[in-house]
N, C-alpha and C positions, 0 to 999 in steps of 0.2 A: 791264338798264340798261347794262352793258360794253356790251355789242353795238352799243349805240346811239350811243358813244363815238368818239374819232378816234384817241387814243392814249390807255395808262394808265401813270399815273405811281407807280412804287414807291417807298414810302414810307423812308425813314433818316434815322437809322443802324439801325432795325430794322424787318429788309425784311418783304414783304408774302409769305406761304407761297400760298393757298388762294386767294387773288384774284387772285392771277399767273398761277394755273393756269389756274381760270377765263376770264382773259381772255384767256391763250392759247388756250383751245378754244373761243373766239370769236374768232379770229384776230386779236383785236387786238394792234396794237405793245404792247409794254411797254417802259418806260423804268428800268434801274435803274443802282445808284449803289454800285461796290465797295465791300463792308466789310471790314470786320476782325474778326468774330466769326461764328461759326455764323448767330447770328439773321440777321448784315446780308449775309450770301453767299447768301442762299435764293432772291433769284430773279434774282441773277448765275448762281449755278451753272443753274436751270432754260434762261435764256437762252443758255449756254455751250453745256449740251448739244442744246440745240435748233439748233446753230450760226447762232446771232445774236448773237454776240460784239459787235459793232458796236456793240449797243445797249445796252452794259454798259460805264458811264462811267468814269471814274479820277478824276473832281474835278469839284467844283460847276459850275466854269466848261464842261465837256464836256459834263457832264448837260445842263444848259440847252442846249451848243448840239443837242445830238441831238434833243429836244424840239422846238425850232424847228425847224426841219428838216423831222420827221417830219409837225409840225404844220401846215406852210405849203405842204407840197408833195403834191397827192392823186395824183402818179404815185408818189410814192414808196413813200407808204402802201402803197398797192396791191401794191407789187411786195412790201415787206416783210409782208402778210400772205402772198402765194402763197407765200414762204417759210417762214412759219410753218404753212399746210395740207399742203407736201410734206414738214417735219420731223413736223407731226403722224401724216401715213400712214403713218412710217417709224420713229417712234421705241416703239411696244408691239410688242414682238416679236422685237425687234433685238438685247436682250439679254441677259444670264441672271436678273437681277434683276427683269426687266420679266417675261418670260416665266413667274418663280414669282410674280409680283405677281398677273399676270394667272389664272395655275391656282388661286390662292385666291379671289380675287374671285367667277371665274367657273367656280363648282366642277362646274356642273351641263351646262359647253359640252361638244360634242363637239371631241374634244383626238386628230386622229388621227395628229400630228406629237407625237411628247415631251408635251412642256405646254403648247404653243402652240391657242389657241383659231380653230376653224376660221374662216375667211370667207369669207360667200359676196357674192353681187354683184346690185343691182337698177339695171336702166336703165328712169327714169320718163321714157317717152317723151312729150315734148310734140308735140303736132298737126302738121304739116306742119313738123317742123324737120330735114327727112331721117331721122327715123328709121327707114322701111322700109330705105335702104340702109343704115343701121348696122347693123341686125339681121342684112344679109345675109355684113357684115363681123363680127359678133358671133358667128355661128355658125360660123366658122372657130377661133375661142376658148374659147369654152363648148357647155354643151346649153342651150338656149336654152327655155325654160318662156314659154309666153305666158300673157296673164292679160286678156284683151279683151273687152267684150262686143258685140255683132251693132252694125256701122254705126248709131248714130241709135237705137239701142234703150234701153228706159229700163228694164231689167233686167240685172239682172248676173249672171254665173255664179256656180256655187259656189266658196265660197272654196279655196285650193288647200290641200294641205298643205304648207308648205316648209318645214317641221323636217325633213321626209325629204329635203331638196334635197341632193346632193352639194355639197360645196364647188367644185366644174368647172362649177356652175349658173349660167344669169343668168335671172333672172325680171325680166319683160318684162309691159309697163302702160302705161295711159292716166292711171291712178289720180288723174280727176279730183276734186277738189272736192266734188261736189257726189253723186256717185253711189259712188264707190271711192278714198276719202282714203288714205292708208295707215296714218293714225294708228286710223282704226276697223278699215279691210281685214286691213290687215296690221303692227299696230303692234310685233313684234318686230323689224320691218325698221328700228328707228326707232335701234337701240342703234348706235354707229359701233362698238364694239367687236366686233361678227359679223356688220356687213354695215356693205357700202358701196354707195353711193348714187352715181348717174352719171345724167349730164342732159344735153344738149344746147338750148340758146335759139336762135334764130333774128332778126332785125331785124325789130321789131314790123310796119314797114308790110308788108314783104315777106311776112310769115308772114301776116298777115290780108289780102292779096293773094290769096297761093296758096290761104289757108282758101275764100276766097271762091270763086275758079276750081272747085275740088276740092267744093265745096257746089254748085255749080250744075250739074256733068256730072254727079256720082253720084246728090247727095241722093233724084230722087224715086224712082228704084229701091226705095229705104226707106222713102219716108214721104210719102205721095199729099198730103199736107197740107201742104207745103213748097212755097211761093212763093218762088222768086229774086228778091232786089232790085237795082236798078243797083247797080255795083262802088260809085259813086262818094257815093251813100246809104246804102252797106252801110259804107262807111268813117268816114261821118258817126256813124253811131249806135253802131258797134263797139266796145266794151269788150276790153280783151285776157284772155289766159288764166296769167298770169304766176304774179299773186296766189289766182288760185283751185287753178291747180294746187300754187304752192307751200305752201297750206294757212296763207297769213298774211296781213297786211294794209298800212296802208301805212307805221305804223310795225314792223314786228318783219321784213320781209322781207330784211333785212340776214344777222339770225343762222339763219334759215329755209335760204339759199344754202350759207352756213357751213356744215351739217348734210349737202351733198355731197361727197362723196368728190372728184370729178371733173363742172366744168363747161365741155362744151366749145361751139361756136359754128357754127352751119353756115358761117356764110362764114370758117374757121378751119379746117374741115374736115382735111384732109390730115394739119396739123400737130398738130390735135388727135389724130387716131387714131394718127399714128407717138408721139406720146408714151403715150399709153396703152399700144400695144402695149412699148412699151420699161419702165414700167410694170409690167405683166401677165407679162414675160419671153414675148412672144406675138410669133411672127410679123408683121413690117411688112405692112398691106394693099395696097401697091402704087397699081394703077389702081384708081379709086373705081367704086361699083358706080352707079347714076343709077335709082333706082326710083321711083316712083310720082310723076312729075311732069306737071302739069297746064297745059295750051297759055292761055294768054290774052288773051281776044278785047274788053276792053272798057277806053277809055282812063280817066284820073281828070287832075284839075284841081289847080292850088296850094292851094285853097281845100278841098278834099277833104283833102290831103294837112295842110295845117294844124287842120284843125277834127279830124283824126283825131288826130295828134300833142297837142293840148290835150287832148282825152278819154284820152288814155295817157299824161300824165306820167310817171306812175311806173313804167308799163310801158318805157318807154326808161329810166328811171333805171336800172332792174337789170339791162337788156340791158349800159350800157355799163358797169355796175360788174362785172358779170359778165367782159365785154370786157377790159377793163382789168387785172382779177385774171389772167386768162389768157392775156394779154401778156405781164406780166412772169413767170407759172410757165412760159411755154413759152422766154422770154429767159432765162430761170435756167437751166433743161434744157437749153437751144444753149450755153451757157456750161460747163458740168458734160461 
């Protein structure tokens, strides 16, 4: 229900503990209202140390206008959650309280720093959004574990073991929907506390463009049974992979997004990966590597391009919320 929220408003003179928390690990804004007791500082002080001071009012008249504000303006929003996702990655671990919080909680992690709970890294690679070149800039980072099954095949490998993964690991997937979720594949992946989670989205027409180009050279190599349709029919009927990949629908795909680490944009590219790497404490990749891209020989019409964008709503909706969050996290890092 937070998730699905625009702001949440903390309650006084006695503040809200457990649903502050909550809605900051659903990145939404919270709005609270300095006290004067233990109970009314509980989720000024969480907002302090999360450094969103801002959002921690001194009088009725401020509360309101911060509210407004946050309420009426969805760039802002946005910018104040990518603030609250780069406090989130940063604030377990960072201190000593957090760190024995953490070694109780999680009594059973591999801890091979002090008390600090390892982490390891999963890039759920969507379909033509560059991930073959990120992988080639990934393995300059990590050992790169792949987890793929045969082009077009509708069997999967065996599952991996990655309780054995070094923490220097990134396991590497398709992990659609439909065949390799990771809530049933690999549902430890699922905890942000020992892994995190990294994606890349692509612009819906552009990605089910190159899907289509990229299906019509290779596909029958794999599957004699595969008839190409015109680009401009393929776009009519084309469903995207947003919701299926991220395992939600078309209300819950908000807090779905939330649940990554790191979302970055192919046409973002550059920017995303120097911050990543700055991030990662990893070497900048430089020149971008240009892998597995498909020539395209077939034009499309307004009417292709509208009847596709109707059938994906919501597939642009999470592209440009996606977008947008990633704006302002990559505006906050150029500023920092």
């Amino acid at each position: 229900m937070l998730a699905a929220a625009d702001v949440y408003l903390d309650s006084f003179p006695y503040s809200g503990a457990t649903t502050t928390v909550e809605a900051l690990q659903c990145g939404l804004p919270v709005v609270a209202l300095q006290g004067q007791t233990q109970r009314g500082q509980q989720a000024a002080g969480w907002l302090t140390e999360f450094g969103l001071k801002d959002l921690v009012a001194k009088s009725h008249r401020a509360y309101v206008k911060i509210v407004t504000d946050l309420a009426g303006d969805t760039e802002h929003r946005a910018h104040v959650t990518a603030r609250i996702a780069e406090a989130r990655s940063q604030a377990m671990g960072q201190r000593p309280f957090a760190k024995w919080l953490e070694a109780c909680l999680l009594p059973d992690a591999k801890q091979p720093q002090g008390n600090s709970v390892a982490t390891r890294y999963l890039f759920h690679h969507m379909p033509k959004t560059g991930g073959t070149s990120l992988k080639r800039v990934f393995a300059n980072w990590f050992n790169v574990v792949e987890d793929y099954r045969e082009p077009w095949a509708y069997i999967m490998p065996p599952k991996l073991d990655i309780g054995s993964l070094g923490a220097d690991s990134l396991l590497c997937g398709h992990f659609a929907g439909d065949m390799a979720p990771l809530a049933e594949r690999y549902p430890e992946t699922l905890d942000p506390q020992r892994w995190r989670k990294i994606t890349f989205l692509r612009d819906p027409l552009e990605r089910a463009i190159s899907i289509h180009a990229y299906e019509k050279k290779l596909r029958l190599e794999y599957d004699q049974t595969y008839v190409p349709q015109p680009l401009g029919e393929y776009l009519r009927s084309n469903e995207g992979i947003f919701l299926h990949h991220f395992e939600c629908d078309e209300t819950d795909w908000r807090a779905a997004i939330e649940s990554y680490w790191f979302i970055g944009t192919l046409e973002r590219l550059p920017e995303s990966l120097d911050y990543l790497a700055a991030k990662l404490g990893k070497p900048a990749p430089g020149i971008l590597p240009h892998e597995n891209s498909t020539p395209r020989d077939e034009e499309i019409t307004d009417g292709d391009i509208t009847a596709f964008r109707a059938n994906n709503a919501v597939e642009f909706e999470i592209y440009d919320a996606v977008a947008k969050r990633l704006d302002a996290l990559l505006l906050q890092h150029a500023r920092n």
